[in-house]
VOPAGU-2260 file (C-alpha; in pm, 1 decimal, decimal comma):
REM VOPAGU-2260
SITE   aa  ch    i         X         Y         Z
SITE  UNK   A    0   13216,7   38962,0   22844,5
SITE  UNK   A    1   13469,5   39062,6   23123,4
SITE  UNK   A    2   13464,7   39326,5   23353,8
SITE  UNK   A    3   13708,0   39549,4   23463,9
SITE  UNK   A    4   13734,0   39378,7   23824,3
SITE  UNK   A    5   14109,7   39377,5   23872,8
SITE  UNK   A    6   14133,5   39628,0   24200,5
SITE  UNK   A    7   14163,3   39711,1   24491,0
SITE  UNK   A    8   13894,6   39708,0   24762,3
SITE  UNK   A    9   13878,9   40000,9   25033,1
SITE  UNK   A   10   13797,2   39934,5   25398,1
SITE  UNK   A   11   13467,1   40121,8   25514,7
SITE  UNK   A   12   13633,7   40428,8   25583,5
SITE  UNK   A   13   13773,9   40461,5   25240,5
SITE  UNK   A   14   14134,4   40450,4   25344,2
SITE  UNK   A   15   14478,9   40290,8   25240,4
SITE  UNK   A   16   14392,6   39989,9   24967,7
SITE  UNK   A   17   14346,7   39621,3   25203,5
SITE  UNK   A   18   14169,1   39373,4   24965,1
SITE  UNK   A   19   14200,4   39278,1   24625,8
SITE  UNK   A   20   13878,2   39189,4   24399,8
SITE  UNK   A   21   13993,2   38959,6   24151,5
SITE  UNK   A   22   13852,3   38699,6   23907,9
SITE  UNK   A   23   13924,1   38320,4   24027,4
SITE  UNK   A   24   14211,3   38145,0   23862,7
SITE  UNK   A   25   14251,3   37814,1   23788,9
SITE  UNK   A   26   14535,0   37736,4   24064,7
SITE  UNK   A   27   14262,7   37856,1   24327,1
SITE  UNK   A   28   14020,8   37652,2   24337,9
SITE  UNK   A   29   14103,8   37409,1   24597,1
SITE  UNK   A   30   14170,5   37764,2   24774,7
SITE  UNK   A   31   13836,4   37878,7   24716,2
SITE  UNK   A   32   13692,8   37555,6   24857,9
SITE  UNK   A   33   13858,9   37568,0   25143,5
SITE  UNK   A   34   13805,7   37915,9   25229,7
SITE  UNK   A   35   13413,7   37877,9   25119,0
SITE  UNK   A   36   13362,5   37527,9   25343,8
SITE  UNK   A   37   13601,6   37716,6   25633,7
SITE  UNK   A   38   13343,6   38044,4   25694,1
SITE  UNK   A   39   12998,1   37833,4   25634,8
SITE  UNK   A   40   13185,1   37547,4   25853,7
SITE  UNK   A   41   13198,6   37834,5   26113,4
SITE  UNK   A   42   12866,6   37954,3   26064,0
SITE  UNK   A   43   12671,0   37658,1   26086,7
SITE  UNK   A   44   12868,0   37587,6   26458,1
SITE  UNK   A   45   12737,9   37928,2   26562,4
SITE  UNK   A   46   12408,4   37823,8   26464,5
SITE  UNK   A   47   12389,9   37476,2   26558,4
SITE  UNK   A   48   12654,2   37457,1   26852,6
SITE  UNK   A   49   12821,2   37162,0   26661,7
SITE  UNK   A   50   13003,9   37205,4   26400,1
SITE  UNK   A   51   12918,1   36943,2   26062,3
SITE  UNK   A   52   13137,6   36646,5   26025,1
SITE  UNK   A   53   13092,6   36777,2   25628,7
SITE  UNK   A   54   12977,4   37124,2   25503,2
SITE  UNK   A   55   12726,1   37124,2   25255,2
SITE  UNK   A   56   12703,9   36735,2   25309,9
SITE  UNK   A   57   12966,1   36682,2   25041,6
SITE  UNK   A   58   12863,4   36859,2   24768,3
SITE  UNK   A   59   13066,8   37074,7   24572,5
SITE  UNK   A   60   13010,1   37377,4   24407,6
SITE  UNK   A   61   13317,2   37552,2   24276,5
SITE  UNK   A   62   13545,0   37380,7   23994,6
SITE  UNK   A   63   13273,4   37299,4   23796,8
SITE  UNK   A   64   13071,2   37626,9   23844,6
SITE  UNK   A   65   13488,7   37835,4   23782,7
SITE  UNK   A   66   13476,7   37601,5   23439,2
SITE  UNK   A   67   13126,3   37671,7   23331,8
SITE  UNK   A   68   13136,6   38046,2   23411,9
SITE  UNK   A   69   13513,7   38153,9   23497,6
SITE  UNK   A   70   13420,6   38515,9   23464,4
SITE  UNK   A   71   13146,1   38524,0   23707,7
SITE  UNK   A   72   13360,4   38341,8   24025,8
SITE  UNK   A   73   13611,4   38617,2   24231,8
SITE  UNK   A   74   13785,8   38649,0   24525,9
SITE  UNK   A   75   13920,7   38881,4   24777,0
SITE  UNK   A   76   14266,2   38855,7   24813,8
SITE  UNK   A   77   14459,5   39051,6   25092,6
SITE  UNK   A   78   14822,0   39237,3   24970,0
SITE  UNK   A   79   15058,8   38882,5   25046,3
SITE  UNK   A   80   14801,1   38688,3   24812,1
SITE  UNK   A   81   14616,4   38505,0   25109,1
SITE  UNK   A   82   14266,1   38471,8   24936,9
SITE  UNK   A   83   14019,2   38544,3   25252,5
SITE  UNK   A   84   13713,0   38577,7   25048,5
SITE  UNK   A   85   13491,3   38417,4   24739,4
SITE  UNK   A   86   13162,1   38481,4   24541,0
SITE  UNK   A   87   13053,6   38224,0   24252,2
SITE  UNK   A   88   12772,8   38405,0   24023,7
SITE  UNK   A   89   12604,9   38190,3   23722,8
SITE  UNK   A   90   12378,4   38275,3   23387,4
SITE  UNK   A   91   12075,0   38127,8   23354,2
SITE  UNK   A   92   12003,6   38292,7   22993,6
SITE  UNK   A   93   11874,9   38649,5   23138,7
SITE  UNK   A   94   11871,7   38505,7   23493,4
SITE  UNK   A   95   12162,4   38562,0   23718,5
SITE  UNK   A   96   12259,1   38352,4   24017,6
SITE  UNK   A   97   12428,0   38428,0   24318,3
SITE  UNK   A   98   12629,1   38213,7   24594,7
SITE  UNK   A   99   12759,3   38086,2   24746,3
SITE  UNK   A  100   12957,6   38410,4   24900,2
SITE  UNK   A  101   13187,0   38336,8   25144,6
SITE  UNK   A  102   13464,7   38543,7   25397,4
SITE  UNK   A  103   13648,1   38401,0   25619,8
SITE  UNK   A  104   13539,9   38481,7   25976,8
SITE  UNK   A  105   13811,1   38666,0   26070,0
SITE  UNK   A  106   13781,6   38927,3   25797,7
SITE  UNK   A  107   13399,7   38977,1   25801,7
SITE  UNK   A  108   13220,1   39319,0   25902,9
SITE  UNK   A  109   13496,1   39467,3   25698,5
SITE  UNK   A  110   13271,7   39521,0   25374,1
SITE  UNK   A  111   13438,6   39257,3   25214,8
SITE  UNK   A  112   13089,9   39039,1   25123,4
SITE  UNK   A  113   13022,0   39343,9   24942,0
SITE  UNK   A  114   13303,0   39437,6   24758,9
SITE  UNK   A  115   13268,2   39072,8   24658,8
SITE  UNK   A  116   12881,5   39135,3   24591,9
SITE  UNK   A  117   12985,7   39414,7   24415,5
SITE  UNK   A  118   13172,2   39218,6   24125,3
SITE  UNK   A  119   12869,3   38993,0   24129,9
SITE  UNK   A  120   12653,1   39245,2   24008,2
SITE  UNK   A  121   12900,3   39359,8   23726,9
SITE  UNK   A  122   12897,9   39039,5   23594,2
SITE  UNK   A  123   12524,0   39067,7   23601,8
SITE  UNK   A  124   12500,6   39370,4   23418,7
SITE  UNK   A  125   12767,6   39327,8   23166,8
SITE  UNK   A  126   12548,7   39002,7   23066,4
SITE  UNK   A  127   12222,1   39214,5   23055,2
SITE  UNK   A  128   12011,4   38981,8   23364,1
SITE  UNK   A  129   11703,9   39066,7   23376,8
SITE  UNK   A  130   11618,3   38915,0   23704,1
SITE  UNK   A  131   11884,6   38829,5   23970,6
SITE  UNK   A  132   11827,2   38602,2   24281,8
SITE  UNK   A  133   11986,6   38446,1   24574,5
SITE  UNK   A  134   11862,8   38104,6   24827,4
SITE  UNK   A  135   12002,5   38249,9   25184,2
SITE  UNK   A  136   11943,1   38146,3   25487,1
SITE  UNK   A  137   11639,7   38253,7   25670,7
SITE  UNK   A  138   11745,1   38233,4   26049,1
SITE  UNK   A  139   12057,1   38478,6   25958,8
SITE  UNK   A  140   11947,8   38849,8   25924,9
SITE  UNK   A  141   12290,4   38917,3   25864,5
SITE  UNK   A  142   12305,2   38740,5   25529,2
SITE  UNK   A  143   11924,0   38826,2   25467,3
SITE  UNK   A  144   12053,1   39226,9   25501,9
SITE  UNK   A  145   12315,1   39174,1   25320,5
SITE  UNK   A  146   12165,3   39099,6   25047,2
SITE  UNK   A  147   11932,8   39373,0   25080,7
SITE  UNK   A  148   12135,6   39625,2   25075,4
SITE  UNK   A  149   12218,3   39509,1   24680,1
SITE  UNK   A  150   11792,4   39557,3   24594,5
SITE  UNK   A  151   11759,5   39144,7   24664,4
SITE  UNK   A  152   11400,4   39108,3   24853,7
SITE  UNK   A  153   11284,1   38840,1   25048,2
SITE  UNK   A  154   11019,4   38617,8   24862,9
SITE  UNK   A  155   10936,0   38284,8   24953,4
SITE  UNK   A  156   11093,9   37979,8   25111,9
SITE  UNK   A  157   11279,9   37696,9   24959,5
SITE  UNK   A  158   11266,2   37348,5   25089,7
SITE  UNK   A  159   11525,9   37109,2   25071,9
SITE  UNK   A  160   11340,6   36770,8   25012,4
SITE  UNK   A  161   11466,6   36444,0   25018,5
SITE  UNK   A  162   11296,8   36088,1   25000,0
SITE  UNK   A  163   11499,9   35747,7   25089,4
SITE  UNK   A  164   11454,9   35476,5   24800,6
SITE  UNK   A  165   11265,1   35155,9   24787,3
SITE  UNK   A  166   11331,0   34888,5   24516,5
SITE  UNK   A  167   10957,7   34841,3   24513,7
SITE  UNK   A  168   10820,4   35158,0   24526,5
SITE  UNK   A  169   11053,2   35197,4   24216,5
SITE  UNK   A  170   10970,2   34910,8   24025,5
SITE  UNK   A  171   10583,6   35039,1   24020,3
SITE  UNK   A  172   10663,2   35399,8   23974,6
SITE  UNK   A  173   10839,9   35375,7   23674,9
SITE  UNK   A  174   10548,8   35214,7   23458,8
SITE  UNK   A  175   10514,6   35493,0   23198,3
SITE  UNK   A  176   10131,3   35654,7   23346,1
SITE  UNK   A  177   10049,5   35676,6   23029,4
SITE  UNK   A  178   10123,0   35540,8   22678,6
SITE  UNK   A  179   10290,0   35781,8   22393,4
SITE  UNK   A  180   10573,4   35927,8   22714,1
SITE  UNK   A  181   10900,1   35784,6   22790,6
SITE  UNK   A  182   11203,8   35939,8   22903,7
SITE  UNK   A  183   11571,8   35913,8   22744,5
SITE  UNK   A  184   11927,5   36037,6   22880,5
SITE  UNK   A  185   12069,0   36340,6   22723,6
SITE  UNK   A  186   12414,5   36169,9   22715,3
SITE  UNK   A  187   12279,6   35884,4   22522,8
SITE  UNK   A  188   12193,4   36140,0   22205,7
SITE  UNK   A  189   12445,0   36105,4   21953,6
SITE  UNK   A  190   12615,8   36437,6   21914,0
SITE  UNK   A  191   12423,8   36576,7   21595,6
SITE  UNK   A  192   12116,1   36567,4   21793,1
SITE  UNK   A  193   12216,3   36689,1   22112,2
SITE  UNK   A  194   12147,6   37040,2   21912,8
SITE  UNK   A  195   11769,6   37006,3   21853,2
SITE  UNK   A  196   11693,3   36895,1   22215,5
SITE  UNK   A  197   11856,8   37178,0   22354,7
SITE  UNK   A  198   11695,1   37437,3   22118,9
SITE  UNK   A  199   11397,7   37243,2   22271,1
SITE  UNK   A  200   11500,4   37270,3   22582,1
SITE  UNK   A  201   11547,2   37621,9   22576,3
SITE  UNK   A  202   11183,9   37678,9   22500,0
SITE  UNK   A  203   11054,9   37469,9   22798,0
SITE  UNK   A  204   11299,9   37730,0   23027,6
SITE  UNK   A  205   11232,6   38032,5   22778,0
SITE  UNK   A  206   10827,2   37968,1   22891,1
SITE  UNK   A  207   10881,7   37993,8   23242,9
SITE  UNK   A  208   11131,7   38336,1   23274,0
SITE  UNK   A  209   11208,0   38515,5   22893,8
SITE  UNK   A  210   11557,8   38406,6   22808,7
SITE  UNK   A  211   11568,0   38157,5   23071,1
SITE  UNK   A  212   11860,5   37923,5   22900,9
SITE  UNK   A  213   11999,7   37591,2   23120,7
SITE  UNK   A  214   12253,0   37531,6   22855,4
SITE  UNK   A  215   12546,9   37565,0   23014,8
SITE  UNK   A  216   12419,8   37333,6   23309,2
SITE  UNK   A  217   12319,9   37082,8   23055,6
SITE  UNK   A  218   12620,7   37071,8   22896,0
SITE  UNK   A  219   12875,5   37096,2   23170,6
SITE  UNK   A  220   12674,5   36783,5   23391,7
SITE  UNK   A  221   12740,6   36603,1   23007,3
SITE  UNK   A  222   13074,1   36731,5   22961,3
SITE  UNK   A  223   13219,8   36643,9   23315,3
SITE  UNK   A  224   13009,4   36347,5   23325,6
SITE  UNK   A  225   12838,1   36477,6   23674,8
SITE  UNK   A  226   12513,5   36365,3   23597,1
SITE  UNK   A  227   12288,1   36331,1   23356,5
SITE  UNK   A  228   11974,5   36575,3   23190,5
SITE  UNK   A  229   11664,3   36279,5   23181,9
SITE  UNK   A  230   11407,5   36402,1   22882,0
SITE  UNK   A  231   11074,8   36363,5   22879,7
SITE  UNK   A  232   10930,1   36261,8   22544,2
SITE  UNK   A  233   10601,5   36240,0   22467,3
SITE  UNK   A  234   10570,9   36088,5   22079,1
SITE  UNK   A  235   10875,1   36275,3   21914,0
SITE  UNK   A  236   10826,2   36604,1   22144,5
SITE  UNK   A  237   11021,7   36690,9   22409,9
SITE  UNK   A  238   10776,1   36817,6   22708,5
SITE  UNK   A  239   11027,3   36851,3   23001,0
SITE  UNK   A  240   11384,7   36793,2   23144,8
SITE  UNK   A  241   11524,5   36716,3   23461,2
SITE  UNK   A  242   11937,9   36792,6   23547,4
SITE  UNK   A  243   12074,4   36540,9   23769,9
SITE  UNK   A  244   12349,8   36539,7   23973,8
SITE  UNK   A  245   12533,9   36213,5   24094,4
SITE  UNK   A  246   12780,5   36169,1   24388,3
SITE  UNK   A  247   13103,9   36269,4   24326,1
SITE  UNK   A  248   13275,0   36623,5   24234,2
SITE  UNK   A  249   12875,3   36761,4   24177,6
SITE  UNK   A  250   12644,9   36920,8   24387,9
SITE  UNK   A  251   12504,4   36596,0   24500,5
SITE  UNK   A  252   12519,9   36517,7   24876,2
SITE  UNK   A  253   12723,0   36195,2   24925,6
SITE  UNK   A  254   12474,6   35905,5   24887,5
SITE  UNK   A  255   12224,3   36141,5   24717,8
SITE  UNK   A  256   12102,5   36192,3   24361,8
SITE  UNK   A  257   12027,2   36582,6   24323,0
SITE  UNK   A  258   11795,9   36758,1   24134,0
SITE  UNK   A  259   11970,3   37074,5   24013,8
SITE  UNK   A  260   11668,1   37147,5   23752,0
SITE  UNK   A  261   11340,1   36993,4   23696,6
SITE  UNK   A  262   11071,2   37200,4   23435,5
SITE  UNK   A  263   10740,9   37051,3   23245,0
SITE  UNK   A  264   10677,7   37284,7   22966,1
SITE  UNK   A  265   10356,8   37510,5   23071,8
SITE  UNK   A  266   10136,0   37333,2   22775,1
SITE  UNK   A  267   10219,9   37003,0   22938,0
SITE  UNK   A  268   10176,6   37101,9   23367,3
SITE  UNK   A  269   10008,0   36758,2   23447,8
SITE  UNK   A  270   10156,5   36629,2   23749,2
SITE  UNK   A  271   10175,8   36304,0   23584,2
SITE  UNK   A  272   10427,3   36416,6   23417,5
SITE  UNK   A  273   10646,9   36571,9   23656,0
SITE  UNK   A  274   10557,1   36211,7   23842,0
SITE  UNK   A  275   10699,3   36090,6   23500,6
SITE  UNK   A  276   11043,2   36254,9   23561,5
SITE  UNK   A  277   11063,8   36175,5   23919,2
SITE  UNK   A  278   11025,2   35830,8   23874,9
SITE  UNK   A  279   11298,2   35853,1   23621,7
SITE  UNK   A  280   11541,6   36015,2   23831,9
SITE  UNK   A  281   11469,5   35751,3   24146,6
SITE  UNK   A  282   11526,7   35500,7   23920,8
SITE  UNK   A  283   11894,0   35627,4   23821,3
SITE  UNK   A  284   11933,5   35664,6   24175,8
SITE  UNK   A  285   11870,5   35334,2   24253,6
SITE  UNK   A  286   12096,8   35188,8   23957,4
SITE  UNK   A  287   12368,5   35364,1   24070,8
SITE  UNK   A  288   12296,7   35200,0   24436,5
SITE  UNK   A  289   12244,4   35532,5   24600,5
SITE  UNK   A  290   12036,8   35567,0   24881,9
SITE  UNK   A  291   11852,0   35893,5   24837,9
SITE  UNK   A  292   11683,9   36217,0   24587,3
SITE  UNK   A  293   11734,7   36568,9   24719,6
SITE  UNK   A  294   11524,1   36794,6   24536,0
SITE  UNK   A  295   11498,0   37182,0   24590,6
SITE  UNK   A  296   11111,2   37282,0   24565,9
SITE  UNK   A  297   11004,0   37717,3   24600,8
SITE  UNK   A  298   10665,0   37680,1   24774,8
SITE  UNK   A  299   10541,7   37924,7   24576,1
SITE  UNK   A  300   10517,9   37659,1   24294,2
SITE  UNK   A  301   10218,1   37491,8   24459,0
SITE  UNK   A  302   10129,9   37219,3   24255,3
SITE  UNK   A  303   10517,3   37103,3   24245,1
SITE  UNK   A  304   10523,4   37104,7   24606,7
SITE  UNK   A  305   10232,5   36922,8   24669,6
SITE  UNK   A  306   10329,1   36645,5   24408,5
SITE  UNK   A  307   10673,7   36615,7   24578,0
SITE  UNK   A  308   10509,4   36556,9   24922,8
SITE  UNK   A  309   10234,7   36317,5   24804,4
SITE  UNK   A  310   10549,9   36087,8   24635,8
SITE  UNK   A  311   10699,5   36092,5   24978,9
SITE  UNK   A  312   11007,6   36337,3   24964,4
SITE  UNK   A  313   11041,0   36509,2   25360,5
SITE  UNK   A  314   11171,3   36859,1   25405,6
SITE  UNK   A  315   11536,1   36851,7   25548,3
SITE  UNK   A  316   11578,3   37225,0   25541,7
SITE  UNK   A  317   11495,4   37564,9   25484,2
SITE  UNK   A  318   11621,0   37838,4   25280,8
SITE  UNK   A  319   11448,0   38209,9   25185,5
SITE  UNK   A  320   11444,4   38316,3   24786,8
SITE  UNK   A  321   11556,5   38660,1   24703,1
SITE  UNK   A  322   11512,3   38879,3   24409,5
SITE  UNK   A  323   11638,4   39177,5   24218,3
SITE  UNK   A  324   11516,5   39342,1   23919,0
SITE  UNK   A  325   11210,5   39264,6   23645,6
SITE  UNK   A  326   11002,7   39012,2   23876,0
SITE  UNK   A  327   10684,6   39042,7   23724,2
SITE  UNK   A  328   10495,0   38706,6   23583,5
SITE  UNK   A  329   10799,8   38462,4   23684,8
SITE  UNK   A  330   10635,4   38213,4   23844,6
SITE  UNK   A  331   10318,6   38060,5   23815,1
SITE  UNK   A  332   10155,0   37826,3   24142,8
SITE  UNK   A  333   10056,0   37555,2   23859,4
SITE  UNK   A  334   10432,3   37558,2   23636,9
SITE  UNK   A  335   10609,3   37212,4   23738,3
SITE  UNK   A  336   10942,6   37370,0   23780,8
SITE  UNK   A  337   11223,9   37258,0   24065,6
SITE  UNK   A  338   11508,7   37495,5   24056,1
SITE  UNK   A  339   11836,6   37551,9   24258,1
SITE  UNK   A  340   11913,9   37885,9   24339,9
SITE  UNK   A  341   12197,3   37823,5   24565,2
């Protein structure tokens, strides 16, 4: 659905029109990367005293989030079409997903993050989310109140785990645990059954959050060949999923495989099964001759955490999870779920 996002923004005293809201188009995106990479390149030196040789360690986030969900991506655009601002927002089913939102340093602390919030939320509503939530970062009580003044609250922390690979450790791990599972690549289905999975799919998301739907992320990790979705079968069911991203135009580090989404369905929560699916994705790691998995783990999901940890993946950072709206019976401490809010 679209929203009617197409004006101008007012500066806090209400005055003359300064900024533009608009919806991203395709010739900005290398725009929107540059402005995005430009104010987190400048806020990272502020916090660090150095500023990183690479932002976000090479991932990217913005053409292939502006192709899976153009309507929910906008910038801020001053009067001579210098774009000074961005906000990328994604649909999980009835879960809505903020970030990364970005103004250039010059132009913050001119309500521009929220004019740009502001569109965010539109988006939200006009696709009926249910629950909306941001990763942010927890030593910045600017971003933190930001966010608060939109209804997000602070809820938990999110650790960015990674774990270096060893050819041996590999070789061992990936012995099924138990007879009856194995695990297939989504982009080895042939097209008539790429259907059925994902209906099934969508149940293993719709049991953790009501209306919880990866789709899109499945298909556009297929589609642009960023990745692949790794199934876990057990007989002819399908009991979990994990998305993978690779190295390259994804939101893989360089060198890294990433783990955008990782869920066991809730009748299935053995850890050996989530062990199942990590030992899948460290494997296509390893084929592809990368030298690292970067998973993002909520501590709130206990059991997932302490799995991760016990197969030897090390915190690198730390982010805070935020939430607006229906909140009640999301998350469970035992539910084998790894998910990216960023």
């Amino acid at each position: 659905m679209r929203a009617t996002v197409d004006r101008p923004g007012l500066d806090s005293q209400g005055r003359t029109p300064l900024i533009k809201i608009r919806r991203v188009r395709k010739g900005d995106l290398a725009k929107v990367r540059d402005v995005i990479e430009q104010a987190f390149g400048d806020f990272f030196e502020r916090q660090m005293g150095t500023r990183p040789r690479q932002v976000f360690g090479g991932s990217q986030y913005v053409h292939h989030r502006w192709l899976m969900e153009p309507w929910g991506c906008f910038v801020a655009e001053e009067g001579d079409g210098k774009i000074v601002g961005a906000a990328l927002a994604v649909i999980w089913g009835t879960v809505g997903l903020v970030g990364p939102v970005a103004v250039l340093t010059n132009y913050q602390n001119q309500d521009i993050g929220q004019q740009l919030l502001t569109a965010c939320q539109g988006f939200f509503e006009e696709n009926k989310a249910t629950l909306e939530g941001v990763s942010t970062y927890p030593n910045s009580p600017k971003h933190i109140m930001l966010y608060q003044k939109f209804g997000y609250r602070p809820k938990g922390l999110v650790l960015l785990a990674g774990k270096p690979l060893d050819r041996r450790e590999i070789v061992q791990a990936t012995r099924p645990p138990k007879p009856g599972l194995a695990v297939r690549r989504y982009s080895s289905l042939e097209e008539a059954k790429k259907k059925a999975v994902m209906q099934r799919v969508r149940r293993i998301t719709n049991s953790i959050w009501r209306g919880m739907d990866l789709s899109k992320e499945v298909e556009i990790v297929d589609g642009l060949a960023l990745g692949d979705t790794l199934l876990l079968e057990k007989g002819r069911d399908v009991i979990g999923f994990a998305i993978v991203h690779m190295p390259g135009v994804s939101e893989a580090p360089h060198g890294s495989a990433y783990i955008k989404f990782l869920a066991v369905e809730g009748s299935h929560r053995k850890p050996e099964h989530l062990h199942a699916l990590l030992a899948a994705v460290e494997d296509m790691a390893h084929a592809a001759q990368l030298q690292r998995v970067v998973a993002p783990i909520y501590t709130y999901y206990w059991t997932a955490y302490q799995t991760l940890l016990e197969r030897g993946y090390h915190p690198d950072f730390t982010m805070v999870r935020m939430k607006r709206g229906k909140q009640e019976d999301y998350e469970h401490p035992d539910d084998l779920v790894l998910d990216d809010w960023r």
